[in-house]
Backbone as numpy.savetxt, mean C-alpha at the origin, in Angstrom:
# Nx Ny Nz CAx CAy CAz Cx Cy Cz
9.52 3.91 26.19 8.73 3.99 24.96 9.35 3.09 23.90
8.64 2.43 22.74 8.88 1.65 22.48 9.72 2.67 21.13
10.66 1.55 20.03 10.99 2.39 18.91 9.78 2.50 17.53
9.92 3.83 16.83 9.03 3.93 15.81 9.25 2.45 14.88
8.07 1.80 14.43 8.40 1.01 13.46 9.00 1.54 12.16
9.85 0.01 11.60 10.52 0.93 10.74 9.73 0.11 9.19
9.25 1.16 8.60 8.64 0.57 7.45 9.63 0.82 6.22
8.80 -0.10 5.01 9.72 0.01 3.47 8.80 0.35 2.80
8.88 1.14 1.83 7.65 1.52 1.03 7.90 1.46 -0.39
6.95 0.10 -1.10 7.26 -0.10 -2.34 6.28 0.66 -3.43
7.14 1.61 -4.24 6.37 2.20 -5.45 6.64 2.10 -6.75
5.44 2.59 -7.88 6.25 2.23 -9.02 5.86 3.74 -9.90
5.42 4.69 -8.89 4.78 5.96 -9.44 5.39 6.85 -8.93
4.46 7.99 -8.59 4.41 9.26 -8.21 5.04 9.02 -7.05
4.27 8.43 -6.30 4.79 8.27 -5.07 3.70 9.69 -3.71
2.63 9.01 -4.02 1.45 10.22 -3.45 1.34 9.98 -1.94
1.10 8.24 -2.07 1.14 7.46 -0.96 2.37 7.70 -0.21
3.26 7.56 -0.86 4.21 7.48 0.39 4.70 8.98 0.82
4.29 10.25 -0.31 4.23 11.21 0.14 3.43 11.57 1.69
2.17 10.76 1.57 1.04 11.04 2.32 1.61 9.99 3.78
2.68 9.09 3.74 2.72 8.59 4.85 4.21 9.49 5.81
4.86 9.74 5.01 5.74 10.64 5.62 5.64 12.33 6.07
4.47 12.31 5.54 3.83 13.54 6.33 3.26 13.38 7.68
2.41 12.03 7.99 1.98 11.33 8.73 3.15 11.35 10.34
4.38 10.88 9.44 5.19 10.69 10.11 6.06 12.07 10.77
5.86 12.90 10.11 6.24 13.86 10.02 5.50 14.95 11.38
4.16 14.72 10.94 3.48 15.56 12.25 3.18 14.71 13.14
3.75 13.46 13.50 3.86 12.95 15.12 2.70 12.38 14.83
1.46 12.04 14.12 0.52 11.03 13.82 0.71 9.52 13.98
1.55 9.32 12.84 2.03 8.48 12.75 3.52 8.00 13.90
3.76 6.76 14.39 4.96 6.58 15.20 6.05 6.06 14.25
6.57 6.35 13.20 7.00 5.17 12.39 8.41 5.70 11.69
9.56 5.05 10.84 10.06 6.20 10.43 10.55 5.14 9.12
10.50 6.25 8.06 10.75 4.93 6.44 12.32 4.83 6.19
12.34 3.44 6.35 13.63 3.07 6.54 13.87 2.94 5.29
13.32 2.43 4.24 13.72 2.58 2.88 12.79 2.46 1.89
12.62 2.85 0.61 11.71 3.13 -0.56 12.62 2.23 -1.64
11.84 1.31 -2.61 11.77 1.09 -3.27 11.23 0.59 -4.68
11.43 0.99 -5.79 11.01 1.67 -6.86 10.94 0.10 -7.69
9.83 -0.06 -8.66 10.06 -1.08 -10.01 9.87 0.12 -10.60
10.10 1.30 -10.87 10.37 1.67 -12.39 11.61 3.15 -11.47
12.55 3.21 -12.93 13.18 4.14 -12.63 12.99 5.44 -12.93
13.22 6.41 -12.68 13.01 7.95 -13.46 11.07 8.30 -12.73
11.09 7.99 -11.72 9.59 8.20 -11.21 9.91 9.52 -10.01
8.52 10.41 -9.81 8.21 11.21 -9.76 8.58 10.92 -7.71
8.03 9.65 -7.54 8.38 9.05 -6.19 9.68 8.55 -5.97
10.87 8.74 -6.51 11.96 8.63 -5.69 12.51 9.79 -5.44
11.91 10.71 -6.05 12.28 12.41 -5.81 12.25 12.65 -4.36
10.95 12.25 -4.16 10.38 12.62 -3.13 11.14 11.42 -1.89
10.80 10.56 -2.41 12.38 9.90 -1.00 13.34 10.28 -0.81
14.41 11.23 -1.74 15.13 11.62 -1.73 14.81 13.22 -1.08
14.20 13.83 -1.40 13.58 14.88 -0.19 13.77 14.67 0.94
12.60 13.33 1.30 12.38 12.82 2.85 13.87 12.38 3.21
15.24 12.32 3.38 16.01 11.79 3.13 16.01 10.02 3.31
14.92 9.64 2.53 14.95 8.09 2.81 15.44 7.38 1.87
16.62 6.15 2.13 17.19 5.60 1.02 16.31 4.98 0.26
17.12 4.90 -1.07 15.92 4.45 -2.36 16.63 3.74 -3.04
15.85 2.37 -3.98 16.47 1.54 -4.33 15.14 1.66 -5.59
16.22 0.91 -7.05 15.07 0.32 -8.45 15.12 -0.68 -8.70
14.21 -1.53 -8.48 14.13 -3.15 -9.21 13.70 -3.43 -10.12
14.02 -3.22 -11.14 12.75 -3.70 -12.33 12.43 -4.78 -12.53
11.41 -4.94 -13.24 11.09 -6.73 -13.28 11.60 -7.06 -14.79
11.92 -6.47 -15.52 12.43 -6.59 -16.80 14.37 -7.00 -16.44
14.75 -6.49 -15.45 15.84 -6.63 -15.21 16.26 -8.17 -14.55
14.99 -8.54 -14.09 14.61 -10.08 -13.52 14.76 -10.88 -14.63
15.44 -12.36 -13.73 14.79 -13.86 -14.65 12.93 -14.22 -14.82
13.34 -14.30 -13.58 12.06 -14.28 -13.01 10.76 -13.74 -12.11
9.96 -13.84 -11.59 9.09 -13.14 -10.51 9.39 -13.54 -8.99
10.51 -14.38 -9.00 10.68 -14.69 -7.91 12.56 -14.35 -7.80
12.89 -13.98 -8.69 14.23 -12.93 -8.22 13.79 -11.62 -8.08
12.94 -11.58 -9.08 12.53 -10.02 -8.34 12.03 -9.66 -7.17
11.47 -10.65 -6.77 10.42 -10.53 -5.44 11.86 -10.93 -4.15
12.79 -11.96 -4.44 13.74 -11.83 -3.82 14.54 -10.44 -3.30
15.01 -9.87 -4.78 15.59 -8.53 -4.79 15.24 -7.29 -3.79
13.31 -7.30 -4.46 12.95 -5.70 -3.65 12.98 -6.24 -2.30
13.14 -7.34 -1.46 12.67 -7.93 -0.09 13.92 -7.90 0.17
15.28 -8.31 -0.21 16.53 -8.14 -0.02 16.66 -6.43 0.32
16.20 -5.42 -0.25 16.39 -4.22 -0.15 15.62 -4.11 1.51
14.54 -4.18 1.78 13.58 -4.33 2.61 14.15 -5.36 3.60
14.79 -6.20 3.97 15.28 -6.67 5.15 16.75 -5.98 5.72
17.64 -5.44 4.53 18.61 -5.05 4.21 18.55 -3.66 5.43
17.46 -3.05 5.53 16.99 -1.76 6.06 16.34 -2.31 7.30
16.47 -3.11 7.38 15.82 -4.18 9.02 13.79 -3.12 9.11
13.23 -3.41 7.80 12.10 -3.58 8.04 11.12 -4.12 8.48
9.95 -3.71 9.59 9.69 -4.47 10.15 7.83 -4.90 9.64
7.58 -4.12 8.60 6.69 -3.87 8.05 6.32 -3.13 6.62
5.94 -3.81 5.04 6.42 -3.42 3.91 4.86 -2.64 3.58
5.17 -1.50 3.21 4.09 -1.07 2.24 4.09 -0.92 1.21
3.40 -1.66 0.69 2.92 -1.65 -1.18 1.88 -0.04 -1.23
2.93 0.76 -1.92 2.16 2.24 -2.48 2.31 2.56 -3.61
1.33 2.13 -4.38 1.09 1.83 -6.18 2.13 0.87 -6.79
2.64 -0.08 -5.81 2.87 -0.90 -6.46 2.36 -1.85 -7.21
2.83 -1.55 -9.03 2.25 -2.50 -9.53 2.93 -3.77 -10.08
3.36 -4.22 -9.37 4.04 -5.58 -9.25 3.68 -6.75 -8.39
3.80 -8.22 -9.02 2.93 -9.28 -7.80 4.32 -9.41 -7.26
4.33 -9.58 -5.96 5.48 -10.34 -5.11 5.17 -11.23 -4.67
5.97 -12.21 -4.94 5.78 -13.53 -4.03 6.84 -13.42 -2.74
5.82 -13.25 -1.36 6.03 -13.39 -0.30 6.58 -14.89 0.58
7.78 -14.48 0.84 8.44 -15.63 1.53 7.66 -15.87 3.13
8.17 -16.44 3.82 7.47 -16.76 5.03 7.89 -16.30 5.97
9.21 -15.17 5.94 9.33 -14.50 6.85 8.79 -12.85 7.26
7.45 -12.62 5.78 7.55 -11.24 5.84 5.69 -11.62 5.42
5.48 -12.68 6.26 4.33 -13.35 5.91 3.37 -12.30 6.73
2.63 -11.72 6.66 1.59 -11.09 7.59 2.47 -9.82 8.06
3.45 -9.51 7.27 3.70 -8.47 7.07 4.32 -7.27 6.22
3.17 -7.43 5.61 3.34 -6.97 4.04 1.79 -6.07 3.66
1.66 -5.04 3.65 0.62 -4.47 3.68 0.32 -3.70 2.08
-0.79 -3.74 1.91 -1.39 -2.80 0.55 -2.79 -2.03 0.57
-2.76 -0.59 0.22 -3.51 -0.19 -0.04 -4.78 -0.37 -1.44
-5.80 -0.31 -1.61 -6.57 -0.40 -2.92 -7.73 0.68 -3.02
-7.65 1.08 -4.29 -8.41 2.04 -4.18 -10.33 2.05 -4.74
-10.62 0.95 -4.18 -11.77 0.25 -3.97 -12.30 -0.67 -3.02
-13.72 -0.77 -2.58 -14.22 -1.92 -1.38 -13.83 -2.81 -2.07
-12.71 -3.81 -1.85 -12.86 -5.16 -2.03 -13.33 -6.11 -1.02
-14.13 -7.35 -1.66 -13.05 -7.73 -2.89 -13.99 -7.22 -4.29
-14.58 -6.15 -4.50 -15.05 -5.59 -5.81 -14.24 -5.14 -6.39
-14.13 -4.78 -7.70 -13.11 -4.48 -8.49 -11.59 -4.80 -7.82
-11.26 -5.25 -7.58 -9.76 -5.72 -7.51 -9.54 -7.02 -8.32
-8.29 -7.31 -8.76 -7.33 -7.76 -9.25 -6.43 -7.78 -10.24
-6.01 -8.29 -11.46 -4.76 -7.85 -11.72 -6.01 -6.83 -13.19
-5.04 -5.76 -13.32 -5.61 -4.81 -14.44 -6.23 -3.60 -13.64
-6.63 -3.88 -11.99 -7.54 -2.92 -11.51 -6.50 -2.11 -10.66
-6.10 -1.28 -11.22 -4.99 -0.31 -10.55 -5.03 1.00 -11.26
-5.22 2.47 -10.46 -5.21 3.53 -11.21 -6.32 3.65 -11.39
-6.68 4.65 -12.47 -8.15 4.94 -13.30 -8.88 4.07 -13.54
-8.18 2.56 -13.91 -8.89 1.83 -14.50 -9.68 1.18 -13.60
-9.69 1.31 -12.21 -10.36 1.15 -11.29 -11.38 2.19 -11.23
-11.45 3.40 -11.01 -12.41 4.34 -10.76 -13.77 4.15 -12.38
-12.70 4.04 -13.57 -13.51 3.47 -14.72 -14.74 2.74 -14.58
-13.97 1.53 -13.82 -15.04 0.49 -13.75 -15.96 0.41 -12.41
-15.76 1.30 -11.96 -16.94 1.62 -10.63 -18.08 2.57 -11.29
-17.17 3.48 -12.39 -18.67 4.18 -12.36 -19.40 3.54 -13.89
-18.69 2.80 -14.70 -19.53 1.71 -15.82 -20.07 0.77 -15.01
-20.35 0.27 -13.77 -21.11 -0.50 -13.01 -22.26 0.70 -12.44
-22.21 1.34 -12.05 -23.24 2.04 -12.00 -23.25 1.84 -10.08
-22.53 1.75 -9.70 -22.86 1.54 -7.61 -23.26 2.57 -7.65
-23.03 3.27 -6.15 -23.63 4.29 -5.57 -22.46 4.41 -4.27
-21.87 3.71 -3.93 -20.65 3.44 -2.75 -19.16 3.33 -3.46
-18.44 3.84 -3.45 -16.89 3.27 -3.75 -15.47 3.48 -2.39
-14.62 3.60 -2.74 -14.22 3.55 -1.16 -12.12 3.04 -0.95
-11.84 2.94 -0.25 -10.72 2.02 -0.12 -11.00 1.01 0.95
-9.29 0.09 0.32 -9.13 -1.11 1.06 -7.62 -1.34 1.80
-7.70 -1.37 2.73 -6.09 -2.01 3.26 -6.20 -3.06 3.84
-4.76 -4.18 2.91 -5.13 -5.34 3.76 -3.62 -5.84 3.43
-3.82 -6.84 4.44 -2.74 -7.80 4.43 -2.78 -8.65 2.46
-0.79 -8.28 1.98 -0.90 -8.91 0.56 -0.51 -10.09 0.80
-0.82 -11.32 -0.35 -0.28 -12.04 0.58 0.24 -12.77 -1.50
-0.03 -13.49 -2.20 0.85 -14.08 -3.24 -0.19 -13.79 -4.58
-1.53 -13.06 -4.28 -2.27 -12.53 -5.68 -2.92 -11.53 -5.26
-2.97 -10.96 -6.71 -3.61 -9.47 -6.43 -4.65 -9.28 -5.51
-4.92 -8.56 -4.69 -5.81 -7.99 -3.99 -6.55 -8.62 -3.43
-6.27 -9.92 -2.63 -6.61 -11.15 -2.49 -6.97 -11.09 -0.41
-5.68 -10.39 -0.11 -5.38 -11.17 1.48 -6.22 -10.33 2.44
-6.28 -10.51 3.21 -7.42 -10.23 4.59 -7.41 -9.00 4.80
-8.44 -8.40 5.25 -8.96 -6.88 4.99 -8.74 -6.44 6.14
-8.28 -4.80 6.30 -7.70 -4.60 7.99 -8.93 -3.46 8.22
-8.73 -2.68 7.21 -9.48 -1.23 6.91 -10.31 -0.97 5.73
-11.52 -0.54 5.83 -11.70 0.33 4.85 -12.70 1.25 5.21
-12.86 2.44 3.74 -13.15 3.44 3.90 -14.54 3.69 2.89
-15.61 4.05 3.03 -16.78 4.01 2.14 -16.35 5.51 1.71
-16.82 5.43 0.55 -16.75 7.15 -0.28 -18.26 7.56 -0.91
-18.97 8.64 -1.44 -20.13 8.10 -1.91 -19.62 8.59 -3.48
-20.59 7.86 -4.39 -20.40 8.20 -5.68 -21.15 8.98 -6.24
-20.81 10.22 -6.57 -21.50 11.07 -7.12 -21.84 10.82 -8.71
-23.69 11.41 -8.86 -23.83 11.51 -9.75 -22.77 12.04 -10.91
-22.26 13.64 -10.89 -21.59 14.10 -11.52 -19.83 13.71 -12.02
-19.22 12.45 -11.36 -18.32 12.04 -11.24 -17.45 11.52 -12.34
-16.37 12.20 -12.47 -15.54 11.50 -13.13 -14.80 10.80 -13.14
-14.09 9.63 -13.38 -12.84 8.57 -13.04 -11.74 9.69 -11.86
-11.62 10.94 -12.43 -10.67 11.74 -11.93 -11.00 12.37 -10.49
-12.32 12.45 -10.47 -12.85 13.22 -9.56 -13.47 12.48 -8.27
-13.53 11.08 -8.42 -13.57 9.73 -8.07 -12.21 9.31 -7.15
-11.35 9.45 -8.11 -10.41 8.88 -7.64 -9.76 9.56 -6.61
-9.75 11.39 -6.64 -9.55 12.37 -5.58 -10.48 12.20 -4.10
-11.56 11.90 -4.07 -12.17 11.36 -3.08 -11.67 10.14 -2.31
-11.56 9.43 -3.08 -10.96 7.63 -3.02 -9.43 7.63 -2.50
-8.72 8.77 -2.69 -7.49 8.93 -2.27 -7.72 9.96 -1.37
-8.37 10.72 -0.85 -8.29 11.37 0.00 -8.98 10.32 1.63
-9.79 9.47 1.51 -9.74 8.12 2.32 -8.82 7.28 2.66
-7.54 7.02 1.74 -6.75 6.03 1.86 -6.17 6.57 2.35
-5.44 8.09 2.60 -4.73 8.95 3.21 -5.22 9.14 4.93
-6.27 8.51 5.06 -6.74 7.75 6.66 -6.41 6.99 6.73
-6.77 6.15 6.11 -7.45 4.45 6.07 -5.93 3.95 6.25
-4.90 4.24 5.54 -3.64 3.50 5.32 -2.96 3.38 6.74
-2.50 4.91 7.31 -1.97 5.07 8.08 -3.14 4.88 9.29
-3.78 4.36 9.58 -4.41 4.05 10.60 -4.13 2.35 10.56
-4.07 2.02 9.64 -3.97 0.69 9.91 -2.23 0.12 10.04
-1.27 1.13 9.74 -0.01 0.81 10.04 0.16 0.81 11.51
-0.49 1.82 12.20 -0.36 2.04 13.67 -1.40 0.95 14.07
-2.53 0.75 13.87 -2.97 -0.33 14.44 -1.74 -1.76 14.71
-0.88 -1.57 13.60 -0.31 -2.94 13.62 1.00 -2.89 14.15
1.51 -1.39 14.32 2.69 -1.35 14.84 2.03 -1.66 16.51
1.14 -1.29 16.75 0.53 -1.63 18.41 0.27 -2.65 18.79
0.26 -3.26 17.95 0.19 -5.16 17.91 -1.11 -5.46 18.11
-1.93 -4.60 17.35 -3.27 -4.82 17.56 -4.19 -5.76 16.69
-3.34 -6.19 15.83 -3.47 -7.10 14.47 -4.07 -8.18 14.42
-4.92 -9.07 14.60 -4.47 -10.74 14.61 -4.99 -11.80 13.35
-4.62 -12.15 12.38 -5.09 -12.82 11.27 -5.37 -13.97 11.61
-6.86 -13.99 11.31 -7.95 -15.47 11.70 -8.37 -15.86 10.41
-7.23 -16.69 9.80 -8.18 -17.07 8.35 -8.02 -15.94 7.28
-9.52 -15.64 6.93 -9.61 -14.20 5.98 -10.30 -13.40 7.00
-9.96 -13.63 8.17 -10.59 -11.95 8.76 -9.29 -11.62 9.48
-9.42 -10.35 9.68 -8.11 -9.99 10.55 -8.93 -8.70 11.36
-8.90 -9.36 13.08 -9.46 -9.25 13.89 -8.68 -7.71 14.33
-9.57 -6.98 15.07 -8.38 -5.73 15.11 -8.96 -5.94 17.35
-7.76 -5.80 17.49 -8.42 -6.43 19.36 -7.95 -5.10 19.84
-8.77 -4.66 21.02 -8.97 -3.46 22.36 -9.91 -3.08 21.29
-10.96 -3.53 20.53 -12.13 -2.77 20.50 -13.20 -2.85 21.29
């Protein structure tokens, strides 16, 4: 049998997501095991909870940076450091610029069909906001390969939600996260199986 992949999971919150993937991992769902968590903000609600899971945890701030590209050095230094073989962005709100060794493997969740509402500003509420001041009828998540701008790189998964009349940003967003809590971890195991293959902007998922 092969070994669990070992993922890094970058947050700058609560830490719901990566709550929701180590549970995953936890009831044998998932094959995977989190080799390390790391934080752009300190004093967050999500390194508690790494520290629970006993998974090492690291803080980068970007204020503590020259630049966007020591920082993006730094949290990836933490993340190779832990011989990751696969990074998840979970509310991370930070751009990383991806070097070429962690190229197509660097994953993010969104908590909308993109490419609608995504990019930089559309994170949190302010996403569910602007789904229901557009007036759709569909909202949903996205997981995809990140690759050097927001919410930009090739789509692996997603999840349709419907939008209720009665809906609030809050009540929206509980739906919308209760999808990504599929959607995410289905597409980590898709890729730990090597089922992956990036063609361009599609990313082909093969044995279908």
């Amino acid at each position: 049998m092969s070994a669990p992949i070992r993922l890094a999971v970058l947050i700058s919150g609560g830490g719901t997501t990566l709550q929701n993937l180590l549970d995953r991992i936890a009831d044998g769902w998932l094959e995977a095991a989190a080799a390390c968590v790391v934080s752009s903000k300190a004093g967050v609600a999500g390194l508690e909870r790494a520290r629970r899971g006993g998974v090492p945890a690291f803080v980068v701030e970007r204020k503590g940076c020259a630049s966007r590209e020591e920082f993006s050095a730094r949290v990836l230094g933490h993340c190779r450091d832990a011989r990751a073989e696969l990074v998840c962005l979970a509310g991370f709100l930070q751009l990383l610029q991806i070097p070429p060794d962690f190229d197509g493997r660097v994953m993010n969740v969104h908590p909308a069909l993109l490419p609608s509402f995504g990019g930089k500003g559309h994170h949190g509420l302010h996403v569910h906001e602007a789904v229901l001041e557009a007036g759709v009828k569909v909202s949903g998540c996205t997981v995809h390969f990140a690759d050097n701008e927001y919410d930009r790189g090739p789509i692996i998964v997603q999840r349709a939600v419907p939008v209720e009349e009665a809906d609030t940003p809050e009540t929206l967003r509980a739906r919308v996260f209760a999808a990504e809590c599929e959607a995410y971890p289905e597409a980590i195991r898709l890729f730990a199986q090597g089922r992956l293959r990036i063609e361009g902007r599609r990313v082909r998922v093969l044995g279908r």
